[in-house]
SELO-773737 format. One record per residue: residue number from 1; residue in one letter; x, y, z of N, C-alpha, C, O in turn. Coordinates in pm, 1 decimal, m for minus. Layout:
! SELO-773737
MARDREN   i aa      nxx      nyy      nzz     caxx     cayy     cazz      cxx      cyy      czz      oxx      oyy      ozz
MARDREN NUM  A        X        Y        Z        X        Y        Z        X        Y        Z        X        Y        Z
...
//
This chain:
! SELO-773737
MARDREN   i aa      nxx      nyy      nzz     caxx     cayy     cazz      cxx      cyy      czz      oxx      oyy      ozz
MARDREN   1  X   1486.2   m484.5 m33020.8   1575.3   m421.6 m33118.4   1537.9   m471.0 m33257.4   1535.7   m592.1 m33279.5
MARDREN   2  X   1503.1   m366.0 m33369.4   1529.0   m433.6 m33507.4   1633.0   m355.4 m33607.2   1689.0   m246.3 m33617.2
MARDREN   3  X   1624.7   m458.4 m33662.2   1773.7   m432.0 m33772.7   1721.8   m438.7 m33898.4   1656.3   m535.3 m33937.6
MARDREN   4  X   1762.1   m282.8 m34005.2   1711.2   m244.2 m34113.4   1815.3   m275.7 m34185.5   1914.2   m216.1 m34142.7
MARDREN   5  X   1845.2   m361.5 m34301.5   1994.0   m378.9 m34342.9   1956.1   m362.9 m34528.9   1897.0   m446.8 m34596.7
MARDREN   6  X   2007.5   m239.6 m34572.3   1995.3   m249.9 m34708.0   2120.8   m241.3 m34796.4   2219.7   m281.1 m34734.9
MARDREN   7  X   2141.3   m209.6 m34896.1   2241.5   m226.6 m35035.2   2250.1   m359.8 m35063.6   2169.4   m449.3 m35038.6
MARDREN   8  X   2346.2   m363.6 m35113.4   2350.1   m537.0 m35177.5   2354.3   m499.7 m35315.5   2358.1   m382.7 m35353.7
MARDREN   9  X   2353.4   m617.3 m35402.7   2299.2   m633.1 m35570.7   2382.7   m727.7 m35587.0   2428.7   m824.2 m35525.9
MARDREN  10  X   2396.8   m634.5 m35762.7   2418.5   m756.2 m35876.6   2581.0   m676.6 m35865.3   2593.2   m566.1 m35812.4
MARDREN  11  X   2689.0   m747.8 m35919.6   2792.1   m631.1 m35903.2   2945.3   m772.6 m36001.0   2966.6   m893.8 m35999.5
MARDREN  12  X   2993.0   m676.8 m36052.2   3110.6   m788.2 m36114.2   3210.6   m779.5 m36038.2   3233.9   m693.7 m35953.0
MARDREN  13  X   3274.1   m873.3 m36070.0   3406.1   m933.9 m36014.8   3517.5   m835.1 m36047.6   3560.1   m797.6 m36156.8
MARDREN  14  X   3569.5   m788.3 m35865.1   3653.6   m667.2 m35867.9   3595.3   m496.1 m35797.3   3652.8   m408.7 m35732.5
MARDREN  15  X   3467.8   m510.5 m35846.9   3376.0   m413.9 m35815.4   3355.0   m433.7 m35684.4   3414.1   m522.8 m35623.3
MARDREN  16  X   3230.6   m317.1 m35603.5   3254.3   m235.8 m35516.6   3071.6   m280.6 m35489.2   2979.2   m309.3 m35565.3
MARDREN  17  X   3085.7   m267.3 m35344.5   2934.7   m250.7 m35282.0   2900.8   m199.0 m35154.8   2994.6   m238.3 m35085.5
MARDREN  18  X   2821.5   m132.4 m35078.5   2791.5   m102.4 m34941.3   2689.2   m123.8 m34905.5   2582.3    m93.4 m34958.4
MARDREN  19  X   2711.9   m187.3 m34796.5   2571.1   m243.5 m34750.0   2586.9   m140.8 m34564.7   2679.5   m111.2 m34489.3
MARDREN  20  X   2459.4   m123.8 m34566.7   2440.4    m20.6 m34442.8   2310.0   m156.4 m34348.6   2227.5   m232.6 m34398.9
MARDREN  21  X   2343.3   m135.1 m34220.6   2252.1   m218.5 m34085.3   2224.1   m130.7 m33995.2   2305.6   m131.7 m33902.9
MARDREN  22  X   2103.4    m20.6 m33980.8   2045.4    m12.7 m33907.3   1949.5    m28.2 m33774.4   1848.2    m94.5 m33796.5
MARDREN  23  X   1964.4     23.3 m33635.8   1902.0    m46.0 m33533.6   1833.3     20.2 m33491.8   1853.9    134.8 m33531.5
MARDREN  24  X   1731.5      9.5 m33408.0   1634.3    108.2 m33340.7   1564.7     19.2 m33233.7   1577.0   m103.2 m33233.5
MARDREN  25  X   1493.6     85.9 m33145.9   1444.8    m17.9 m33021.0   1484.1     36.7 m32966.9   1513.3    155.2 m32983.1
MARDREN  26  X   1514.6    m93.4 m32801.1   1651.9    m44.1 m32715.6   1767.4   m128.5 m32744.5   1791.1   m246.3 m32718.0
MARDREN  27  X   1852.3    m11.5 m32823.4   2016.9    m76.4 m32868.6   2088.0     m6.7 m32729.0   2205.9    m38.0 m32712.7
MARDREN  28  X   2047.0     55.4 m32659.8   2158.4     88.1 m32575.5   2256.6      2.1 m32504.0   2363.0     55.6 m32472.6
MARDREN  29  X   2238.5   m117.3 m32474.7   2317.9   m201.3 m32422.4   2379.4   m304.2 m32524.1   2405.2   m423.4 m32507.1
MARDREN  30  X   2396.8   m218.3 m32643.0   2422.8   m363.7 m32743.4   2601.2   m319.2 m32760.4   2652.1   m209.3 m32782.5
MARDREN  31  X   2644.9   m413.4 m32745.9   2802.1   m405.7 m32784.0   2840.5   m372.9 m32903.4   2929.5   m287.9 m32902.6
MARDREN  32  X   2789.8   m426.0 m33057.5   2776.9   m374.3 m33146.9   2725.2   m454.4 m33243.5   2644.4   m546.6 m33232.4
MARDREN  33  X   2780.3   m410.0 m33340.4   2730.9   m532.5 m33466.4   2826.3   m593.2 m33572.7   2943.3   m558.9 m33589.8
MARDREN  34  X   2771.6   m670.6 m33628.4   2803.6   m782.3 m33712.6   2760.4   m842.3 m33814.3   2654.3   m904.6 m33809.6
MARDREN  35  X   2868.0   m830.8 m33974.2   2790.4   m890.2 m34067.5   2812.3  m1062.6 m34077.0   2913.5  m1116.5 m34032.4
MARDREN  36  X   2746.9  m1106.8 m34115.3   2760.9  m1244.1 m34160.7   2700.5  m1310.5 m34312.6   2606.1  m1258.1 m34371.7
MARDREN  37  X   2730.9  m1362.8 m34334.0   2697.3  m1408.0 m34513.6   2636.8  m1573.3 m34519.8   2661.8  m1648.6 m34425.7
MARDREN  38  X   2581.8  m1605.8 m34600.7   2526.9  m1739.1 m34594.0   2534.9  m1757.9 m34797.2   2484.5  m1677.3 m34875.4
MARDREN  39  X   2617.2  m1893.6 m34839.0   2617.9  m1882.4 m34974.2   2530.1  m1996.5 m34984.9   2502.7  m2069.8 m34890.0
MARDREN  40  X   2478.5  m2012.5 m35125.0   2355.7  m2166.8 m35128.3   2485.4  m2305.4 m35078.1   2604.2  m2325.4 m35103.7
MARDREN  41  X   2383.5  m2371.9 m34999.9   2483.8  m2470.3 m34986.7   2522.3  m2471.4 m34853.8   2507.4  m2577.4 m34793.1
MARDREN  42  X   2566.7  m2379.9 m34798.0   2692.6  m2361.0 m34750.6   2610.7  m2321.9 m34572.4   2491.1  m2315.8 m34544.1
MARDREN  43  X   2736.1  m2301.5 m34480.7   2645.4  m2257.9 m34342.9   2658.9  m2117.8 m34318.2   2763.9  m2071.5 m34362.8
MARDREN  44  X   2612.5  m2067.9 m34282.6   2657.8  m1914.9 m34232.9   2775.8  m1857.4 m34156.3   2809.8  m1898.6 m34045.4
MARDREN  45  X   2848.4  m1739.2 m34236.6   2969.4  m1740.4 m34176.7   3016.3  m1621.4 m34157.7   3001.8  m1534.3 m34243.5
MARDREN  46  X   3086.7  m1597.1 m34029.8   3102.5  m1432.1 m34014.0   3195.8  m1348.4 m34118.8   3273.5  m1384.7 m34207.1
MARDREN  47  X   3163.7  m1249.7 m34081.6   3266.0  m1107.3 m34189.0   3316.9  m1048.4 m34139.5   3439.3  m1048.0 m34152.7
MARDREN  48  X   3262.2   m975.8 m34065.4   3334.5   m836.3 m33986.0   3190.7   m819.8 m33836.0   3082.5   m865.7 m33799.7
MARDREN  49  X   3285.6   m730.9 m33804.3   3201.7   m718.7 m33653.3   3289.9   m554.1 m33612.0   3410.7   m533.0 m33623.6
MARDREN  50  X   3217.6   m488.0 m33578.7   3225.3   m352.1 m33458.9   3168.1   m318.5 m33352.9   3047.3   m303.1 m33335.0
MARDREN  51  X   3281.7   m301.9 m33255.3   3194.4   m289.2 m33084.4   3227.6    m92.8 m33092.4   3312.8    m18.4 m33140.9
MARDREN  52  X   3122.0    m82.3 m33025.6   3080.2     m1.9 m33048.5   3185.3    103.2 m32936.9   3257.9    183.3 m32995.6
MARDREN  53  X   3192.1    101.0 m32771.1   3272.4    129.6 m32744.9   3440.6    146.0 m32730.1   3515.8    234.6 m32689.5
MARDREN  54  X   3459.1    m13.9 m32796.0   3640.9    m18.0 m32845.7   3675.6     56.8 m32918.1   3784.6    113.0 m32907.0
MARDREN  55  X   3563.3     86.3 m33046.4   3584.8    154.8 m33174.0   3649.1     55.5 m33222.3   3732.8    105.0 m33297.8
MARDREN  56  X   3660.4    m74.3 m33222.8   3739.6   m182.0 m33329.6   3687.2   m314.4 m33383.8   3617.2   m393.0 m33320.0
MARDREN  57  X   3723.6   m327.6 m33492.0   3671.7   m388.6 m33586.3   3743.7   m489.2 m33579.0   3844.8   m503.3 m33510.2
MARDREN  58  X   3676.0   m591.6 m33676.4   3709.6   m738.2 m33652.0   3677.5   m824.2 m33800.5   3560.6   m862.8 m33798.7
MARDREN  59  X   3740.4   m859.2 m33911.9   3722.4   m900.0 m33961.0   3757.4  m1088.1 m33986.6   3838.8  m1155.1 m33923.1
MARDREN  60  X   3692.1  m1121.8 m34066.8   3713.0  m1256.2 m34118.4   3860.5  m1276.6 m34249.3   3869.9  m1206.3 m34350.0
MARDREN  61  X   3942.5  m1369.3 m34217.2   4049.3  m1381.5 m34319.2   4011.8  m1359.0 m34452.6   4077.7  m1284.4 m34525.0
MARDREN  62  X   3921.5  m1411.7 m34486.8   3903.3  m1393.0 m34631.5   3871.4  m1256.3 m34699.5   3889.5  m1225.0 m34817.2
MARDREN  63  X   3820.2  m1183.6 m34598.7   3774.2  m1057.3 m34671.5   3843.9   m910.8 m34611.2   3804.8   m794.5 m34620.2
MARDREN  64  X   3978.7   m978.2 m34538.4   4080.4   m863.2 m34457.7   4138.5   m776.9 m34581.9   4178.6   m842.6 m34677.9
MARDREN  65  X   4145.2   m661.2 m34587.6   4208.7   m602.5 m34688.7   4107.7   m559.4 m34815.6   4131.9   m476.0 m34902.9
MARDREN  66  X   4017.7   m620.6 m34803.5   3936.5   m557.2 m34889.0   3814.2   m550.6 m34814.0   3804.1   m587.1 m34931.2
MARDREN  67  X   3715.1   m543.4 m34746.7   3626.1   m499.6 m34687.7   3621.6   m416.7 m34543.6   3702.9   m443.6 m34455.2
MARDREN  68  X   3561.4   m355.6 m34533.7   3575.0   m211.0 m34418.4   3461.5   m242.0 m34376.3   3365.7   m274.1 m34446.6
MARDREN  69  X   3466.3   m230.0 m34188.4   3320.2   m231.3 m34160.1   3341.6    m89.2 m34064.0   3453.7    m64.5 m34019.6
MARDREN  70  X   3226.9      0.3 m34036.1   3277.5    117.6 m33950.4   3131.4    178.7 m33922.5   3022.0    157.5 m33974.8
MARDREN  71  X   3169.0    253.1 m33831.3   3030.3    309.8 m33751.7   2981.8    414.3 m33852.6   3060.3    501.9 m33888.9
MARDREN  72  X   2837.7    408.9 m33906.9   2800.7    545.5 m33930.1   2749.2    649.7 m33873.0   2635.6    688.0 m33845.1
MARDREN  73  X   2891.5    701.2 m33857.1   2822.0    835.5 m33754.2   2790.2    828.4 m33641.3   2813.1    721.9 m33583.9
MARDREN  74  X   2738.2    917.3 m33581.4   2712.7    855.0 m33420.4   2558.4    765.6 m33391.1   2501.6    740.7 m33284.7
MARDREN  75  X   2519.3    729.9 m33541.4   2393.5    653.5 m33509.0   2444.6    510.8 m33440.7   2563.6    484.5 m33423.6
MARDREN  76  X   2327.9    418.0 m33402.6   2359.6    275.4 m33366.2   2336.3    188.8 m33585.5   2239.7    161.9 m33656.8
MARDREN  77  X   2481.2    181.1 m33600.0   2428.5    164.9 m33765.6   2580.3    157.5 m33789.4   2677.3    219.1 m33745.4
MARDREN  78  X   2562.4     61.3 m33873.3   2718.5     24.4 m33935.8   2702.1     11.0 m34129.8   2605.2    m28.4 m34194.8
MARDREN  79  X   2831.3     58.7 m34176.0   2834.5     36.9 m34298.0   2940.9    m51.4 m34316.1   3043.9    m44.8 m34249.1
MARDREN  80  X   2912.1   m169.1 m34441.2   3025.9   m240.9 m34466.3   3050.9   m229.1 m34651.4   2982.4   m262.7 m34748.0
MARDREN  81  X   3191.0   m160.8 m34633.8   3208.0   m149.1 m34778.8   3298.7   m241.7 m34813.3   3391.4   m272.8 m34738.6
MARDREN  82  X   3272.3   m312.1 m34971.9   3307.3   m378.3 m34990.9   3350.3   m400.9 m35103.1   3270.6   m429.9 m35192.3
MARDREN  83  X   3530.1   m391.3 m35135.8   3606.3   m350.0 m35243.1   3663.4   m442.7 m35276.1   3698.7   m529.4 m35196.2
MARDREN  84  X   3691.1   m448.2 m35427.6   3753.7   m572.3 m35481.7   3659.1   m717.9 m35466.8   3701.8   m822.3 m35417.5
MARDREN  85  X   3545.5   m700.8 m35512.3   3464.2   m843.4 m35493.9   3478.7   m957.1 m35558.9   3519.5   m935.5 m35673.0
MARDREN  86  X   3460.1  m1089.9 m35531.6   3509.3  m1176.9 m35578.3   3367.7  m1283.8 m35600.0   3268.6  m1255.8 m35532.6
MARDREN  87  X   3363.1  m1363.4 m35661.8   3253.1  m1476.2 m35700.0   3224.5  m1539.5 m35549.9   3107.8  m1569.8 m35525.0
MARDREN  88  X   3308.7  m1557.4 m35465.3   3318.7  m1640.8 m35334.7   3270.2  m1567.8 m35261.6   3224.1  m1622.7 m35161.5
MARDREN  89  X   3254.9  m1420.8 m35269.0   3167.8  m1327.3 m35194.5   3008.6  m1356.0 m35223.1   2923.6  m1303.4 m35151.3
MARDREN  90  X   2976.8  m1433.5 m35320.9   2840.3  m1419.3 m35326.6   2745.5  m1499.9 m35208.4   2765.4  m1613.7 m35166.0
MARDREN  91  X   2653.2  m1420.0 m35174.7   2561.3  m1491.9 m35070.3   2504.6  m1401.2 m35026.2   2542.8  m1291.0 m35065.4
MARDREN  92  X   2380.7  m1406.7 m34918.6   2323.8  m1322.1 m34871.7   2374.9  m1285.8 m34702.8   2411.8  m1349.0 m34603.9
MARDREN  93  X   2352.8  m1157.1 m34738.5   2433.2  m1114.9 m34616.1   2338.5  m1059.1 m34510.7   2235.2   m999.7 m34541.7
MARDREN  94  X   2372.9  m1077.8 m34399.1   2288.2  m1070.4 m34263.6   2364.3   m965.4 m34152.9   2479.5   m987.1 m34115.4
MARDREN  95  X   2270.4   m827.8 m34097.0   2374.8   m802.2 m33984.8   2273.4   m836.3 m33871.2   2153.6   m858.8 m33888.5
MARDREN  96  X   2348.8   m836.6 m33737.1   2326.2   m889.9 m33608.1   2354.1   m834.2 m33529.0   2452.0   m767.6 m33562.6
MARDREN  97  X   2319.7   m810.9 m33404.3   2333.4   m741.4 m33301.1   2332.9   m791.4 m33121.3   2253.2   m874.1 m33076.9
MARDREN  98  X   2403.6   m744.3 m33065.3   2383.6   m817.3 m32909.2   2447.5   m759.9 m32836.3   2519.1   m666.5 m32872.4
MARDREN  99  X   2436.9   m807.1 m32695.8   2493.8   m760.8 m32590.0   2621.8   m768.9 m32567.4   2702.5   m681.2 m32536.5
MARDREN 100  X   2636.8   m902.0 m32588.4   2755.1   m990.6 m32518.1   2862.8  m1010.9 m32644.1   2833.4  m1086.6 m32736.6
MARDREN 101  X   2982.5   m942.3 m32641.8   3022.7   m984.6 m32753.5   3091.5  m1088.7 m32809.2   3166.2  m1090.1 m32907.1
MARDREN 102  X   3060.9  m1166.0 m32743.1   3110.2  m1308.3 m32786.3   3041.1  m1395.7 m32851.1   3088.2  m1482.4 m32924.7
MARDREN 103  X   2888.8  m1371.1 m32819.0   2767.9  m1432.9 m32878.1   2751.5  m1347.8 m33019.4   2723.2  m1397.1 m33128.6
MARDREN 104  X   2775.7  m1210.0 m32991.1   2821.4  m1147.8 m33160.7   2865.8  m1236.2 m33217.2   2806.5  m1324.4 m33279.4
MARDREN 105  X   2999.6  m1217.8 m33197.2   3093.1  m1311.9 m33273.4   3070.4  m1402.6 m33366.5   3087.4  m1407.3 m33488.3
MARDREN 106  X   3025.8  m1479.0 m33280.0   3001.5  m1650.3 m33277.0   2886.6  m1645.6 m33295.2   2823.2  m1695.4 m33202.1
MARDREN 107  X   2807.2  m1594.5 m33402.4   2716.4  m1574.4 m33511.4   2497.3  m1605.5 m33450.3   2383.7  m1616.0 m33496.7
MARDREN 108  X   2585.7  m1605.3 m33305.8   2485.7  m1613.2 m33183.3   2383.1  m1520.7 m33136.1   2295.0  m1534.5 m33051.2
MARDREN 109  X   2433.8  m1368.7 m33253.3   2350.5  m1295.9 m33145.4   2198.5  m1327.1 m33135.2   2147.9  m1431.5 m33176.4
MARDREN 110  X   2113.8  m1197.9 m33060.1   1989.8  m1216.8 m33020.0   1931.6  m1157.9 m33133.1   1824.6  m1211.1 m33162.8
MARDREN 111  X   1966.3  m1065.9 m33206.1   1877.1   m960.3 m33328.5   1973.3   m946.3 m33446.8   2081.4   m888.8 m33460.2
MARDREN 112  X   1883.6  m1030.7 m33540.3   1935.7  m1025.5 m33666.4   1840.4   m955.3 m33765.5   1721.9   m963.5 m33732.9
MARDREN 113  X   1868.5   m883.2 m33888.0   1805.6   m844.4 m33990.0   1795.4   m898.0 m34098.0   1870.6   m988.3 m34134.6
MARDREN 114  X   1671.9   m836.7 m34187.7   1617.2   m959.0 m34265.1   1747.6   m997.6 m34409.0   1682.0  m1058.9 m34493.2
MARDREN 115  X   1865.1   m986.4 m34449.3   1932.6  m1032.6 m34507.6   1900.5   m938.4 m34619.6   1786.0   m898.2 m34640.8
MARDREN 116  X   2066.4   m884.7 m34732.2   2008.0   m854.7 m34809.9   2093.5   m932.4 m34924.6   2183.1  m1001.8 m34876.6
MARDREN 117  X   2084.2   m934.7 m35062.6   2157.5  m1079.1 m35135.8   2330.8   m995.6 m35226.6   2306.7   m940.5 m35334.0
MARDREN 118  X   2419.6   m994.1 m35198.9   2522.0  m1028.2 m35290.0   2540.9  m1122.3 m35388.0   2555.2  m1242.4 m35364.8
MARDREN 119  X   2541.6  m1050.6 m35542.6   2631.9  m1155.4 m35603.9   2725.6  m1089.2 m35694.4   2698.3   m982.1 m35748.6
MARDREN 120  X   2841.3  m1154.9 m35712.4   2913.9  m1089.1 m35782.4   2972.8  m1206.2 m35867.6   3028.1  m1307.7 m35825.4
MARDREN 121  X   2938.3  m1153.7 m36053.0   2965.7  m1241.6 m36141.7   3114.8  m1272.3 m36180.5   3201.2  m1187.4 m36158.8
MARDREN 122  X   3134.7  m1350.8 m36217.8   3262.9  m1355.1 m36297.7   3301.8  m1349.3 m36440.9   3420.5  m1355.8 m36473.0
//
């Protein structure tokens, strides 16, 4: 499986971004996907996550209420939009993919994509 993950940028505080994660291979057995963020410094930490058959989403406290993660379309491909941004949002963001969704989760999976960078100034 690989994972094509683009949008991102430069973006101010309050403002708006979408980042799209593409899969291709064999995704058929993948439960779904998952963004995760990494800031300098800091360890990598989840965002949101969608299984693909629940249809439900899963976000992280910090970014409930303002970020959306959701299937695009009937591809294997998720978009995460991301409203109201804040300085603490900055980092580079990673999506992931797997079978098992617990190893999703828990920032474990097997196929990750190459990261793309958030920052948002203040």
């Amino acid at each position: 499986v690989q994972l094509q993950a683009s949008g991102g940028g430069l973006v101010q505080a309050g403002g708006s971004l979408r980042l799209s994660c593409a899969a291709s291979g064999r995704t058929r057995n993948t439960y779904g996907m998952a963004w995760f963020r990494q800031a300098p410094g800091k360890e990598r930490e989840f965002v949101a996550a969608y299984g693909w058959s629940a249809r439900k989403s899963d976000y992280a406290d910090s970014v409930k209420g303002r970020f959306t993660i959701s299937r695009d379309g009937g591809k294997v491909a998720v978009v995460l939009q991301m409203n109201s941004l804040k300085p603490e949002d900055t980092g580079i963001y990673y999506c992931s993919t797997d079978s098992d969704p617990q190893s999703l989760r828990g920032g474990i999976g097997l196929y990750w994509g190459q990261g793309t960078q958030v920052t948002v100034s203040s």
